[in-house]
C-alpha positions as CSV (number, residue, x, y, z in Angstrom):
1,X,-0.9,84.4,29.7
2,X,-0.9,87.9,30.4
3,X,2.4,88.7,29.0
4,X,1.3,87.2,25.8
5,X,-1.6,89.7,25.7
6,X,0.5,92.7,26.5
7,X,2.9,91.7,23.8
8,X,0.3,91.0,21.4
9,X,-2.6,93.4,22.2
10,X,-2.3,94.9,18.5
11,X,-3.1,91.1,17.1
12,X,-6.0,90.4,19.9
13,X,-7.7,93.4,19.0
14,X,-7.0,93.7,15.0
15,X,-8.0,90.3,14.3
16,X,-11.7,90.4,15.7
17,X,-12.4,94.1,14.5
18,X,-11.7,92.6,10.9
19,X,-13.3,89.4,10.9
20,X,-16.6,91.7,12.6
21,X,-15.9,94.2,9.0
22,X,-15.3,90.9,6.8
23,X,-18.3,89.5,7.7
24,X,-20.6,92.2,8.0
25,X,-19.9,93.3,4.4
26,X,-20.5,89.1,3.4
27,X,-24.1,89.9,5.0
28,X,-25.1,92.9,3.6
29,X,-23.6,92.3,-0.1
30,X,-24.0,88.6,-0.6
31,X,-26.9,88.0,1.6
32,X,-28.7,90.9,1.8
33,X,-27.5,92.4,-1.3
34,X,-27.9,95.5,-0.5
35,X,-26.1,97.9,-3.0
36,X,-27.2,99.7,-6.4
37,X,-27.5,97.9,-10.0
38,X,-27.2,100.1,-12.7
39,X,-28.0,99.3,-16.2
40,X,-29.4,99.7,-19.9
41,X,-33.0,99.0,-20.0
42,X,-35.4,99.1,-23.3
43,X,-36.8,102.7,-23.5
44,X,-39.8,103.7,-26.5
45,X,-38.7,107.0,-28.1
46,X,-42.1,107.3,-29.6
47,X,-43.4,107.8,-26.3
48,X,-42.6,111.6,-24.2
49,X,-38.9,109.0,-22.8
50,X,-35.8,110.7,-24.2
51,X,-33.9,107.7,-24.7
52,X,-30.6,107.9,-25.4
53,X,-29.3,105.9,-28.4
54,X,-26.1,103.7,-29.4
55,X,-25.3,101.1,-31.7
56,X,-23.6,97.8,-32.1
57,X,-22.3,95.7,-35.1
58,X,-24.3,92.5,-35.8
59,X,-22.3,89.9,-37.7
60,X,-25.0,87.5,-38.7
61,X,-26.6,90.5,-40.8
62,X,-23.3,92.1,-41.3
63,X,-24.8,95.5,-40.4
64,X,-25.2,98.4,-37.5
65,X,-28.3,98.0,-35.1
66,X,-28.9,101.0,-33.2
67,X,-30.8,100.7,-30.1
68,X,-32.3,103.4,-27.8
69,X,-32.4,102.9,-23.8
70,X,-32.7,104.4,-20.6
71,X,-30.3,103.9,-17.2
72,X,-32.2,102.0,-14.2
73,X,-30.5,102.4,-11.0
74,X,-32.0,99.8,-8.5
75,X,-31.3,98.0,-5.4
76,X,-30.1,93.9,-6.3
77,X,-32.0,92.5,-4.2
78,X,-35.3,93.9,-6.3
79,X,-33.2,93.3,-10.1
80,X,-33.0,89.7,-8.9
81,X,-36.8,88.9,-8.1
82,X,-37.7,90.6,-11.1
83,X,-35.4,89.0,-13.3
84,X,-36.6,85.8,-12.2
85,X,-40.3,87.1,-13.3
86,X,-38.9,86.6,-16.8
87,X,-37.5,82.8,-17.0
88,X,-35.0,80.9,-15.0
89,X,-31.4,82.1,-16.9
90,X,-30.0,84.3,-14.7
91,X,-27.8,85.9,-17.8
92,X,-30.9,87.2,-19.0
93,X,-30.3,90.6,-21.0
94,X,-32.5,93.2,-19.1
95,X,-33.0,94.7,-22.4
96,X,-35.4,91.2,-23.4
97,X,-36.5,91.2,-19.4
98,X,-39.7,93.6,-19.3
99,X,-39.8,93.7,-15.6
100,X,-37.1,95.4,-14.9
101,X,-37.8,98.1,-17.3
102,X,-39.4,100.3,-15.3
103,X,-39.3,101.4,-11.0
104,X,-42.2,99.8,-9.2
105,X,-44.2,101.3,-6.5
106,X,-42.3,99.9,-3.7
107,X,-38.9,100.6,-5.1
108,X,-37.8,103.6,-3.4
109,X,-34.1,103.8,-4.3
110,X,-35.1,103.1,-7.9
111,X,-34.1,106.0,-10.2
112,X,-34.7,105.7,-14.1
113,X,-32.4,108.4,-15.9
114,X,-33.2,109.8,-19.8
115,X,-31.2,111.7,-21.8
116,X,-30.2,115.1,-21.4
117,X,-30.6,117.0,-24.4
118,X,-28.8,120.2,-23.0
119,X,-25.3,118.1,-22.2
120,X,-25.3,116.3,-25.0
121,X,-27.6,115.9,-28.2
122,X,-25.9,113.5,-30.3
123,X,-26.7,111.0,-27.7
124,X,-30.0,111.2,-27.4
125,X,-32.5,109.6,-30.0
126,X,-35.1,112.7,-30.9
Protein backbone atom coordinates (compact mmCIF):
# COMPACT_ATOMS: atom_id res chain seq x y z
CA UNK A 1 0.00 0.00 0.00
CA UNK A 2 2.68 2.39 0.59
CA UNK A 3 4.44 1.81 -2.60
CA UNK A 4 1.29 2.60 -4.39
CA UNK A 5 1.22 5.99 -2.67
CA UNK A 6 4.82 6.88 -3.39
CA UNK A 7 4.32 6.05 -7.00
CA UNK A 8 1.16 7.89 -7.14
CA UNK A 9 1.41 10.80 -4.71
CA UNK A 10 0.85 13.34 -7.75
CA UNK A 11 -2.70 11.49 -8.38
CA UNK A 12 -3.58 11.22 -4.40
CA UNK A 13 -3.00 14.77 -4.03
CA UNK A 14 -4.27 16.28 -7.47
CA UNK A 15 -7.46 14.56 -7.36
CA UNK A 16 -8.91 15.90 -3.98
CA UNK A 17 -7.39 19.57 -4.52
CA UNK A 18 -9.70 19.62 -7.66
CA UNK A 19 -12.73 18.02 -6.76
CA UNK A 20 -12.31 20.77 -3.32
CA UNK A 21 -11.92 23.74 -6.50
CA UNK A 22 -14.85 21.93 -8.65
CA UNK A 23 -17.07 22.05 -5.99
CA UNK A 24 -16.49 25.14 -4.35
CA UNK A 25 -17.08 27.07 -7.53
CA UNK A 26 -20.70 24.68 -7.97
CA UNK A 27 -21.47 26.43 -4.39
CA UNK A 28 -20.70 29.73 -4.87
CA UNK A 29 -22.02 30.11 -8.64
CA UNK A 30 -24.90 27.74 -8.82
CA UNK A 31 -25.97 27.85 -5.31
CA UNK A 32 -24.97 30.91 -3.94
CA UNK A 33 -24.74 32.71 -7.15
CA UNK A 34 -22.53 34.86 -6.25
CA UNK A 35 -21.13 36.77 -9.28
CA UNK A 36 -22.18 40.11 -11.28
CA UNK A 37 -25.29 40.50 -13.88
CA UNK A 38 -24.89 43.15 -16.13
CA UNK A 39 -27.55 44.41 -18.37
CA UNK A 40 -29.79 46.99 -20.29
CA UNK A 41 -32.43 48.30 -18.17
CA UNK A 42 -35.23 51.04 -19.20
CA UNK A 43 -33.84 54.52 -18.38
CA UNK A 44 -36.33 58.04 -18.89
CA UNK A 45 -34.21 60.65 -20.76
CA UNK A 46 -36.76 63.26 -19.79
CA UNK A 47 -35.55 62.91 -16.36
CA UNK A 48 -31.65 64.43 -15.29
CA UNK A 49 -30.55 59.98 -16.48
CA UNK A 50 -28.24 60.28 -19.58
CA UNK A 51 -29.36 57.34 -21.18
CA UNK A 52 -27.66 55.99 -23.80
CA UNK A 53 -29.65 55.19 -26.96
CA UNK A 54 -29.71 52.34 -29.73
CA UNK A 55 -32.05 50.94 -32.02
CA UNK A 56 -33.44 47.71 -33.41
CA UNK A 57 -35.45 46.72 -36.61
CA UNK A 58 -39.09 45.73 -35.90
CA UNK A 59 -40.54 43.55 -38.69
CA UNK A 60 -44.15 43.55 -37.76
CA UNK A 61 -44.11 47.41 -38.31
CA UNK A 62 -41.34 47.21 -40.80
CA UNK A 63 -39.58 50.14 -39.13
CA UNK A 64 -36.49 51.32 -36.57
CA UNK A 65 -37.44 51.59 -32.85
CA UNK A 66 -34.90 53.31 -30.97
CA UNK A 67 -34.79 52.71 -27.40
CA UNK A 68 -32.75 54.59 -24.61
CA UNK A 69 -31.22 52.57 -21.46
CA UNK A 70 -28.89 52.45 -18.76
CA UNK A 71 -26.28 49.45 -17.69
CA UNK A 72 -27.22 47.73 -14.14
CA UNK A 73 -24.47 45.87 -12.72
CA UNK A 74 -25.87 43.58 -9.82
CA UNK A 75 -25.19 40.55 -7.90
CA UNK A 76 -27.66 37.25 -9.42
CA UNK A 77 -28.69 36.30 -6.54
CA UNK A 78 -30.62 39.92 -6.05
CA UNK A 79 -31.68 40.02 -10.36
CA UNK A 80 -33.32 36.72 -9.54
CA UNK A 81 -35.73 37.73 -6.58
CA UNK A 82 -36.52 40.67 -8.31
CA UNK A 83 -37.29 39.22 -11.44
CA UNK A 84 -39.54 37.03 -9.83
CA UNK A 85 -41.40 40.31 -8.44
CA UNK A 86 -42.58 40.72 -11.95
CA UNK A 87 -44.34 37.20 -13.03
CA UNK A 88 -43.20 33.72 -13.08
CA UNK A 89 -41.24 33.55 -16.79
CA UNK A 90 -37.89 33.60 -16.01
CA UNK A 91 -37.01 34.95 -19.73
CA UNK A 92 -38.56 38.01 -18.72
CA UNK A 93 -36.91 41.07 -20.66
CA UNK A 94 -35.55 43.32 -17.79
CA UNK A 95 -36.40 46.07 -20.01
CA UNK A 96 -40.58 45.11 -19.27
CA UNK A 97 -39.38 44.06 -15.49
CA UNK A 98 -39.59 47.41 -13.33
CA UNK A 99 -37.82 45.98 -10.40
CA UNK A 100 -34.81 45.56 -11.64
CA UNK A 101 -34.50 48.92 -13.01
CA UNK A 102 -33.06 50.60 -10.47
CA UNK A 103 -30.22 49.60 -7.21
CA UNK A 104 -32.15 49.09 -3.98
CA UNK A 105 -31.04 50.08 -0.63
CA UNK A 106 -29.53 46.88 0.39
CA UNK A 107 -27.79 46.28 -2.85
CA UNK A 108 -24.26 47.23 -2.23
CA UNK A 109 -22.46 45.89 -5.24
CA UNK A 110 -25.17 47.40 -7.41
CA UNK A 111 -23.75 50.03 -9.84
CA UNK A 112 -26.16 51.74 -12.42
CA UNK A 113 -23.89 53.35 -15.34
CA UNK A 114 -25.22 56.45 -17.80
CA UNK A 115 -23.76 57.70 -20.62
CA UNK A 116 -20.74 59.58 -20.93
CA UNK A 117 -21.20 62.49 -22.96
CA UNK A 118 -17.37 63.32 -23.01
CA UNK A 119 -16.31 59.65 -24.57
CA UNK A 120 -18.76 59.46 -26.80
CA UNK A 121 -21.91 61.72 -27.79
CA UNK A 122 -23.52 59.89 -30.56
CA UNK A 123 -24.41 57.38 -27.99
CA UNK A 124 -26.07 59.05 -25.69
CA UNK A 125 -29.78 60.25 -26.15
CA UNK A 126 -29.66 64.24 -25.18
Amino acid sequence: MLNILKKYILLFTLVPLLLLAVSSSYYRFMVTKDFLVSYEAFCDPITTENCYVSSYYDESCDCEVIYEYKYIEKKANHYKEQMTLCGSDTQLDPMECEAVNFCADYEADCTVTYCDTTEDPSLCAR
